[in-house]
C-alpha positions in Angstrom: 105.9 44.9 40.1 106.5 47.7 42.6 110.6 46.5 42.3 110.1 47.8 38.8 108.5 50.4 38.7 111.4 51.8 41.9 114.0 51.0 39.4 112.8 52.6 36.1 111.1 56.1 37.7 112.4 56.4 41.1 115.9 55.7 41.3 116.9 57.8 37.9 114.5 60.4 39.2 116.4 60.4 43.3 120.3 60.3 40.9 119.1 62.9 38.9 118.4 65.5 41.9 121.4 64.1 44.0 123.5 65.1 41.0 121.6 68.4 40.2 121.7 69.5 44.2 124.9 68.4 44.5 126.6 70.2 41.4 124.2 73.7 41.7 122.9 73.1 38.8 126.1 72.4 36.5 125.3 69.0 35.3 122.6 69.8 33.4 125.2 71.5 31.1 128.1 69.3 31.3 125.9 66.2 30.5 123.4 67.5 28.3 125.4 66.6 25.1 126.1 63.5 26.1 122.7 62.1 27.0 121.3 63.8 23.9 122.1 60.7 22.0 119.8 58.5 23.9 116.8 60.4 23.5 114.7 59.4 21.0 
């Protein structure tokens, strides 16, 4: 259960401020568009 839960919240959320720190902030822009289409 905990394997799970690491996969679906943690490791997005630990990529997600990797690429955000390690950009300054420019990925937010450059892949905005793109992930728009799997929002619901």
């Amino acid at each position: 259960m905990l394997n799970g839960l690491f996969w679906m919240i943690v490791a997005p959320s630990l990529v997600g401020m990797l690429l955000n720190h390690l950009s300054k902030g420019k990925v937010k822009v450059s892949l905005s568009p793109k992930l728009l289409l799997l929002q619901k």
